[in-house]
C-alpha positions in Angstrom: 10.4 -1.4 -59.3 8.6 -3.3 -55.9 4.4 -2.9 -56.1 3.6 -1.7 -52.7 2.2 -3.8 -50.9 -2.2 -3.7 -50.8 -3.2 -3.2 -47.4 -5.6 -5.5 -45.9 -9.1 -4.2 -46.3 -11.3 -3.3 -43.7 -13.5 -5.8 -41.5 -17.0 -5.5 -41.6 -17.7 -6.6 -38.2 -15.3 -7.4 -35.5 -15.7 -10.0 -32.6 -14.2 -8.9 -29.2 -14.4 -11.1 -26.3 -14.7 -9.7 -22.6 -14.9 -11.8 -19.5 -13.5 -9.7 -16.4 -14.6 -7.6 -13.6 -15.7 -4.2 -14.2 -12.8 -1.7 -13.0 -11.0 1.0 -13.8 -8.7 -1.0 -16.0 -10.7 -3.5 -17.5 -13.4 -0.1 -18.6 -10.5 1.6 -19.8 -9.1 -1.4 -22.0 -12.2 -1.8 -23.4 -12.5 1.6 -24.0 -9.3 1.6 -26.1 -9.8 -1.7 -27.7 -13.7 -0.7 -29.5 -12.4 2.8 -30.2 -8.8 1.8 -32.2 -10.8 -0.7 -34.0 -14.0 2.2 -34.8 -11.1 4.4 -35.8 -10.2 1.6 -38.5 -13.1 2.0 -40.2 -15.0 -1.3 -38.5 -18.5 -0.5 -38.8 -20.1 -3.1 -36.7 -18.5 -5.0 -33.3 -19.5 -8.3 -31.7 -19.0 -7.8 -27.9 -18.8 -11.2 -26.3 -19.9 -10.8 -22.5 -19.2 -12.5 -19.3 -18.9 -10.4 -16.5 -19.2 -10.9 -12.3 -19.7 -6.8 -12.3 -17.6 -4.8 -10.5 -17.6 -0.8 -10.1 -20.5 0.8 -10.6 -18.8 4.5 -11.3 -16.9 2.5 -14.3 -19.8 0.3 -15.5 -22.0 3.3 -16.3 -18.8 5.3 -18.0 -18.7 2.2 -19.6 -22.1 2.3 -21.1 -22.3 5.8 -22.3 -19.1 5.3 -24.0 -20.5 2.2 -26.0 -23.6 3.7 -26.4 -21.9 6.6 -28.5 -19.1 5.2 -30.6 -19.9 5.6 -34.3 -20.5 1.5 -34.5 -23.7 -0.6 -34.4 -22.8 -2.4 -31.0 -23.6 -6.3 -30.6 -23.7 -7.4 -27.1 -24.1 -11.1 -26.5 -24.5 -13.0 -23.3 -22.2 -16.0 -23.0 -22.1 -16.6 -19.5 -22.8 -14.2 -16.5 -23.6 -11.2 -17.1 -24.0 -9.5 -13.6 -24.5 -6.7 -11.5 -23.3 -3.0 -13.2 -22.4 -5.7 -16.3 -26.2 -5.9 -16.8 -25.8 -2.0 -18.0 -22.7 -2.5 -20.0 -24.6 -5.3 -21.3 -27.2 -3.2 -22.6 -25.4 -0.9 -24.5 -26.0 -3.1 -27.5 -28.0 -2.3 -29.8 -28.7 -6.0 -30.7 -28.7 -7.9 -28.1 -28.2 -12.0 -27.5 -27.7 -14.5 -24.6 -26.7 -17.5 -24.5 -29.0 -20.6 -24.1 -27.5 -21.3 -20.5 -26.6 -18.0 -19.8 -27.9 -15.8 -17.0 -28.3 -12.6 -15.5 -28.0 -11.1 -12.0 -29.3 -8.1 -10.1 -28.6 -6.8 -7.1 -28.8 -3.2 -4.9 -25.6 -1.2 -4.9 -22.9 -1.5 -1.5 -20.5 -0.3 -0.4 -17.4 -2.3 1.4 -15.8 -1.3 4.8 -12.7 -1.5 5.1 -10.1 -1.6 8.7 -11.3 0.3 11.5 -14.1 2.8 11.5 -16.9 4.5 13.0 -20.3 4.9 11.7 -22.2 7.8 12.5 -25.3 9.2 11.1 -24.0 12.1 8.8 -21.6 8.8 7.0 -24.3 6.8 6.9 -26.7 9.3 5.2 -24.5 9.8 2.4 -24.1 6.4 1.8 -27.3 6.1 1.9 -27.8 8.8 -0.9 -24.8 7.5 -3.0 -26.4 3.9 -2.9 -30.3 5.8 -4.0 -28.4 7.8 -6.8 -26.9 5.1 -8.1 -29.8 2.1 -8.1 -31.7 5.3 -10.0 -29.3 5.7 -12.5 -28.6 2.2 -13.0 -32.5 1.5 -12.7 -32.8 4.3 -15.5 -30.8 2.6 -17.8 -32.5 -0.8 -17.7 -35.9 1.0 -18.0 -34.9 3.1 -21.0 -33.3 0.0 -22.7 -36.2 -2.7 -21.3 -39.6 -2.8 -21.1 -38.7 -3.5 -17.5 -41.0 -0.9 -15.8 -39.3 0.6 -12.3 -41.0 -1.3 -9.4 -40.1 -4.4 -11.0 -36.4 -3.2 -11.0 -36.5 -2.2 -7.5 -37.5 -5.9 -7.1 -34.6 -7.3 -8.8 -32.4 -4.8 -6.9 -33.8 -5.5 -3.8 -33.9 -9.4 -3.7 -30.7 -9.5 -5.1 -32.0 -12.0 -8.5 -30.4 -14.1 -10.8 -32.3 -14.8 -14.1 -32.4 -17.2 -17.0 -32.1 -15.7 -20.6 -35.8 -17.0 -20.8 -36.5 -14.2 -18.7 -34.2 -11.3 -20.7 -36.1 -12.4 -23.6 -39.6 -11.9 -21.9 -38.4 -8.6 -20.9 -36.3 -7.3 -23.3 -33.1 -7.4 -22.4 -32.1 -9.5 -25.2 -34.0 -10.1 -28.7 -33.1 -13.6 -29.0 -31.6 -16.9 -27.2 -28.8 -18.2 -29.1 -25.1 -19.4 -29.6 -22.4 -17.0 -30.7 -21.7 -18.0 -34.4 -18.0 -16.6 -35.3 -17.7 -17.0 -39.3 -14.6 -18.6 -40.2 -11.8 -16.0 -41.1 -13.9 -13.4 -38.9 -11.2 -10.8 -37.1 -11.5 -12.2 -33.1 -9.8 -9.7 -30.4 -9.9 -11.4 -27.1 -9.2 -9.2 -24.1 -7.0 -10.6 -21.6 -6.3 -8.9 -18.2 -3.4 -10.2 -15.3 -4.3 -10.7 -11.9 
């Protein structure tokens, strides 16, 4: 009679690797990917950053889905993290950047597209649209920071990029340093088609 065969135990930590826009596809993979592998049994994931930003509706979803996973969520800075990414980025609850990393902040926008006429009731709610979401996205970085609101408006408003030096002045990140992969660690890189 065969022995059957002894399943392969369980990670301790898994490494996943994310450089892309922030979308609706690229949340939603994500998404998927950190909740298969929590639903394994991983306990802690290594979330390897890069990140131009993207959509700010799918950046915060984003965040409040990583912030409540039943895993102790690494985020590490190894290259740009910017935009919405700066709230994705601090979903982690330990969180890293890499020595020539940096981050970037900037006001919400919103594109125009083809023809169109502005008028003042359009321009009033994108107005409020842009106010709600620089509060919401301000609210995050203050609660997860010790960023305080005016200096946030700052960043918003002169549209800032900034050394890790400066994340780990302000707490975005606890400490400057390399990603260190162990050998024989389980590495899930996410890769997206143009």
């Amino acid at each position: 009679m065969a022995t059957p065969p002894v399943p392969a135990p369980t990670p301790d930590t898994v490494y996943v690797s994310f450089s892309a826009e922030i979308n609706a596809n690229t949340t939603e993979t994500l998404i998927a990917t950190l909740s298969n592998v929590a639903n394994k049994g991983v306990k802690n994931i290594y979330l390897m950053i890069s990140t131009p930003g993207g959509n700010v509706m799918n950046g915060l979803n984003l965040y409040n889905v990583l912030r409540a996973l039943p895993i102790h969520l690494t985020t590490h800075n190894v290259g740009n993290v910017d935009s919405i990414g700066n709230a994705v980025f601090l979903a982690g609850t330990d969180r890293f950047a890499a020595p020539h990393s940096t981050f970037m902040f900037h006001g919400v926008g919103f594109d125009l597209n083809g023809q169109f006429r502005l008028e003042e009731k359009f321009l009033k709610e994108k107005l409020d649209a842009i106010n709600v979401d620089h509060n919401r996205i301000g609210s995050v970085i203050e609660e997860r920071t010790n960023l305080q609101r005016d200096a946030i408006s700052k960043l918003f408003l002169e549209a800032q990029t900034k050394d890790a030096t400066f994340a780990l002045g302000c707490n975005i990140v606890k400490e400057i340093k390399d990603v260190q992969i162990p050998p024989g660690a389980t590495i899930i890189p996410l890769i997206f088609k143009r």
